[in-house]
C-alpha positions as CSV (number, residue, x, y, z in Angstrom):
1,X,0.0,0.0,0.0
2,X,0.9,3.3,-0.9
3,X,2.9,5.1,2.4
4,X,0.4,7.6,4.0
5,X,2.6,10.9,4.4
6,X,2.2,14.7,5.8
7,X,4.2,17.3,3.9
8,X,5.0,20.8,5.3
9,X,6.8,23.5,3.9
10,X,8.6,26.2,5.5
11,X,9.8,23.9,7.9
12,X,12.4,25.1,8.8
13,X,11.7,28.0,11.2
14,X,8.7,29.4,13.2
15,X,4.8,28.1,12.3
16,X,6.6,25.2,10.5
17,X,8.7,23.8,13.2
18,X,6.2,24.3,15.0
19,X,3.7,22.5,13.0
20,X,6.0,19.6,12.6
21,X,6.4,19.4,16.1
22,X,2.9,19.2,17.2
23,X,1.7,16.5,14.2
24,X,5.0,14.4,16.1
25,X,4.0,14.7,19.6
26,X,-0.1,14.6,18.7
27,X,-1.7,11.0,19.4
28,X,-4.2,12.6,16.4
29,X,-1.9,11.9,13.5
30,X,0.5,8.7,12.4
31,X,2.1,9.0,9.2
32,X,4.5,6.9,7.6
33,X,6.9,9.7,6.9
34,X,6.7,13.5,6.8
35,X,7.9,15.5,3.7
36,X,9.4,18.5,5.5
37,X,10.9,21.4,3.1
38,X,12.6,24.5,3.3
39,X,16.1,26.5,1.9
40,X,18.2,25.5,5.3
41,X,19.0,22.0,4.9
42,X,20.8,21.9,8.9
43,X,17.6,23.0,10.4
44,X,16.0,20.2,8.4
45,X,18.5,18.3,10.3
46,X,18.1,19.7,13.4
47,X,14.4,18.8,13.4
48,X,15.4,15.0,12.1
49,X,17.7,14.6,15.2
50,X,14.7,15.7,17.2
51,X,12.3,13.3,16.3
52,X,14.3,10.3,16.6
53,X,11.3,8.2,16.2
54,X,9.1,9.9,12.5
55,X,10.8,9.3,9.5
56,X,11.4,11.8,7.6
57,X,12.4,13.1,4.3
58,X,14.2,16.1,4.1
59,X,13.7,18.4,0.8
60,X,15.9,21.3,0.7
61,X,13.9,23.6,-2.0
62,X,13.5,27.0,-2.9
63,X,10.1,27.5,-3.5
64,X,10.6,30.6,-5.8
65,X,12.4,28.9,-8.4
66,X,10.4,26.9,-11.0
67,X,13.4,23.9,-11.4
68,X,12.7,23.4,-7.2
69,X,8.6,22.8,-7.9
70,X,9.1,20.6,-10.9
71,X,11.6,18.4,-8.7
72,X,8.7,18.2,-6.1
73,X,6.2,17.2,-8.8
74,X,8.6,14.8,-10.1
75,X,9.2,13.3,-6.9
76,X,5.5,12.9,-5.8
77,X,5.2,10.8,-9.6
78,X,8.1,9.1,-8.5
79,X,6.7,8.1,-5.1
80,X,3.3,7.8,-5.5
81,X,2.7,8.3,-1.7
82,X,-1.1,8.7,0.0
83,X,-1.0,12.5,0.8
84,X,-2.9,12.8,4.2
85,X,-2.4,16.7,5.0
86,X,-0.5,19.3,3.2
87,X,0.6,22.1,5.2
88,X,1.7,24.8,3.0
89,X,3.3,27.4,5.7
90,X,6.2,28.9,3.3
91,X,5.8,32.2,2.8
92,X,7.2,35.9,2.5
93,X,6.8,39.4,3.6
94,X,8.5,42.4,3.3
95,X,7.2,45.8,5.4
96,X,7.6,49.3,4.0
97,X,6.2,51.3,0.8
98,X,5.7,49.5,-2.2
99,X,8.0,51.7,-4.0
100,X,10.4,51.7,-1.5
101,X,10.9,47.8,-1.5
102,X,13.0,45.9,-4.2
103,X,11.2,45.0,-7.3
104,X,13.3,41.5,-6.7
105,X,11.6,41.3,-3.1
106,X,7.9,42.5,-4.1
107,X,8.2,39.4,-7.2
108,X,9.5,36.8,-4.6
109,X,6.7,37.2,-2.6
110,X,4.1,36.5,-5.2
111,X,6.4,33.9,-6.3
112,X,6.1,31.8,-3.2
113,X,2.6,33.4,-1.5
114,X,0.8,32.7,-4.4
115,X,2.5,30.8,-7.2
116,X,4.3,28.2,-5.4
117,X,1.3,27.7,-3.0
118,X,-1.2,27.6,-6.2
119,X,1.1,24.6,-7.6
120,X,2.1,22.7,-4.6
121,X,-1.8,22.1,-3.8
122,X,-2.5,21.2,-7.0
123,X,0.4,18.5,-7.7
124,X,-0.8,17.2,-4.1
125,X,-4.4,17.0,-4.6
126,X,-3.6,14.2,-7.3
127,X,-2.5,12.3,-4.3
128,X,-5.1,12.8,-1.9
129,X,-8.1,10.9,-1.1
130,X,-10.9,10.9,1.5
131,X,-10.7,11.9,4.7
132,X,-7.4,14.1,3.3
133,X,-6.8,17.6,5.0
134,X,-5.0,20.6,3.4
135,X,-3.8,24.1,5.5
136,X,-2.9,27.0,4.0
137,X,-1.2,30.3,5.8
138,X,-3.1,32.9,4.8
139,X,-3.0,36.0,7.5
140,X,-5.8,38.8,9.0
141,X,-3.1,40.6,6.1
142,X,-6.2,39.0,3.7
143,X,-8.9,40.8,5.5
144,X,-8.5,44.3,4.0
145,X,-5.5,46.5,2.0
146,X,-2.9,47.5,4.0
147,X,-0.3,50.8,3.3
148,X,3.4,49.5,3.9
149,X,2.2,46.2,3.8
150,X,0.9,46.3,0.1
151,X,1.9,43.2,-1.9
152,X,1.9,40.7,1.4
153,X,-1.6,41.6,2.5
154,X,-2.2,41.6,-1.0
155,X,-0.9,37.9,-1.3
156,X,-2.4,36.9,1.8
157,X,-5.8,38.0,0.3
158,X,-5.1,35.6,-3.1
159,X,-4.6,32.6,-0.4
160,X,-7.9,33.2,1.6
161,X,-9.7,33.2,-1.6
162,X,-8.5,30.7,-3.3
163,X,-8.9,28.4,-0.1
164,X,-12.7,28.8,0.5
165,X,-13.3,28.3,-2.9
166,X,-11.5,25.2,-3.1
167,X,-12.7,23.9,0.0
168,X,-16.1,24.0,-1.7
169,X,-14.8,22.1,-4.9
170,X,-12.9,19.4,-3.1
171,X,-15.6,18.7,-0.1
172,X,-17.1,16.1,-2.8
173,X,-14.0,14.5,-2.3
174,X,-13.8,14.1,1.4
175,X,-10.9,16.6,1.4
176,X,-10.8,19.8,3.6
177,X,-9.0,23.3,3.2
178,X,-8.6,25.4,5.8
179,X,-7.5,29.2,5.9
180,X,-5.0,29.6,8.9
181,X,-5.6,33.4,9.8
182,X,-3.3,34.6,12.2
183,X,-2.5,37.9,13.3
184,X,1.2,39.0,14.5
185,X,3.0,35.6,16.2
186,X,6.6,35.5,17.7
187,X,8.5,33.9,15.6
188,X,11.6,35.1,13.0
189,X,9.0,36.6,10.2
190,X,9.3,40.4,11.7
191,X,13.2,40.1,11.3
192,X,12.9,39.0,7.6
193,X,10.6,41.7,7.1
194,X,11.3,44.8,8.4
195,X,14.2,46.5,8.5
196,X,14.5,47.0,11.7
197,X,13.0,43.6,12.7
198,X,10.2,45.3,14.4
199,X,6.1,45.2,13.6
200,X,4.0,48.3,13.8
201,X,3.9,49.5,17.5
202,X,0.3,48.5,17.4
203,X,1.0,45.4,16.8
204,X,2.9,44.5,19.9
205,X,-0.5,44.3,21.5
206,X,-1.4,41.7,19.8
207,X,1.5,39.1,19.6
208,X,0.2,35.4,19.6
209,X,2.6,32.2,20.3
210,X,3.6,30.2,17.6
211,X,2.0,27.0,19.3
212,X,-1.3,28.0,20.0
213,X,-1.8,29.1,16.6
214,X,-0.6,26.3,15.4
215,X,-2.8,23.8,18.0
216,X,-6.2,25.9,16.5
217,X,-4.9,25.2,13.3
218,X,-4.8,21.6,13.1
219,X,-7.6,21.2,15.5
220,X,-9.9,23.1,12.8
221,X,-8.4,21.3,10.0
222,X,-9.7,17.8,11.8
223,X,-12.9,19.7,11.9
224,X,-13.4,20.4,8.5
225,X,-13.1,24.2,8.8
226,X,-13.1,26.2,6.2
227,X,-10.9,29.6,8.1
228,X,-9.2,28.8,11.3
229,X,-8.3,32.1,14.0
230,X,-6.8,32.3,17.3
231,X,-7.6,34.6,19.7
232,X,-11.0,37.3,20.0
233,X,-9.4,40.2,19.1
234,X,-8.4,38.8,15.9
235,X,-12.0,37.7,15.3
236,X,-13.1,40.9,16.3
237,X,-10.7,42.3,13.5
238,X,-12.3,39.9,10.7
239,X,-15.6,41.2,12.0
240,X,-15.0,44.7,11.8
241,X,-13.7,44.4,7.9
242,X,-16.8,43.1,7.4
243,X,-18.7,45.6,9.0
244,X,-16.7,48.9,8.0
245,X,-15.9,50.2,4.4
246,X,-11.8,49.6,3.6
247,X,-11.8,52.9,3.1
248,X,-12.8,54.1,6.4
249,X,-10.2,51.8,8.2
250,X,-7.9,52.5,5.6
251,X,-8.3,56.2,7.0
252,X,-6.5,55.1,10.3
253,X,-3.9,53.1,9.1
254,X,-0.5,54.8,8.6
């Protein structure tokens, strides 16, 4: 029988790790062998050395670059395995003006937000059956435009979408997608960036940890849901852009 597998991207380094950690030590999920991928091959190694006990296969990939997806395509014809959940976490954000920001950076984060996420779910999905779950890191970015944070939010918008709608298309199939909605979290993402490696002073208030964000997040995807959120106050967010025209909040963001 084919091997039943998870595969997670970005795994390297904040929600990832912390993803992989929580499907190893979770009495909810046995897999054969988890698919873990990111640029830094050591902290691949780091996390192998940790989990003495999951196999693992280590795929050291740059997400951005179209010869790195073909490899994972041709590996998943290669292998044939029974995709169980699909965790695509990788993703990039820069802060400032759009202007302001590389043309280089602004590219490589619709690269990997949108176009790497867009193919990596659908290569999988030809490997997925019932009772399959997909999560995909979209952010309370999607809920509404945001100034500095232009392309990202921007991005982040693309994912939500493009999740609830195929949630709907896939459901027929026994398979789940779930939106992962965060809000700020402590992890490295604020030192990639910004320039100065700090959010928006509003933000501080609402820093979430890693795991909890992560626990919601898997225990929604079990559930079938379709957008998963920790915390009220970023529910109260998601409520609020429904509630107020963008243009009005956009009248209080700087």
């Amino acid at each position: 029988m084919n091997k039943k597998i998870a595969i997670v991207t970005g795994a390297s380094s904040g929600l990832g790790k912390e993803f992989v950690k929580q499907i190893c030590l979770s009495k909810s999920y046995k897999f054969d062998e988890i698919w873990i991928i990111a640029r830094r091959t050591n902290r691949l190694e780091q996390i192998k050395r940790t989990f003495k006990n999951q196999k693992f296969r280590l795929l050291t990939l740059d997400l951005s670059k179209k010869e790195c997806l073909l490899e994972y395509a041709n590996l998943l014809e290669q292998e044939k395995p029974n995709v169980k959940l699909l965790i695509n976490n990788a993703g990039l954000g820069k802060i400032g003006k759009f202007s302001d920001i590389k043309i280089e950076d602004n590219i490589n984060m619709i690269d990997v937000n949108i176009k790497a996420l867009t193919y990596l779910t659908q290569e999988t999905l030809n490997y997925m059956n019932k009772s399959s779950n997909i999560i995909q890191l979209a952010s309370v970015a999607a809920f509404l435009p945001q100034p500095n944070f232009t392309v990202y939010a921007a991005t982040k918008s693309y994912v939500l979408n493009f999740t609830r709608a195929l949630n709907r298309e896939v459901k027929r199939r026994g398979i789940s997608v779930t939106a992962v909605c965060p809000g700020p979290i402590e992890t490295e993402f604020f030192k990639v960036a910004s320039d100065s490696g700090l959010p928006k002073s509003f933000k501080k208030f609402f820093f979430t940890p890693a795991n909890k964000v992560v626990a919601r997040a898997l225990h929604d995807s079990r559930r079938g849901k379709e957008i998963s959120m920790y915390g009220m106050s970023m529910k109260g967010l998601r409520i609020l852009a429904k509630i107020l025209p963008h243009r009005v909040i956009l009248k209080f963001i700087k």
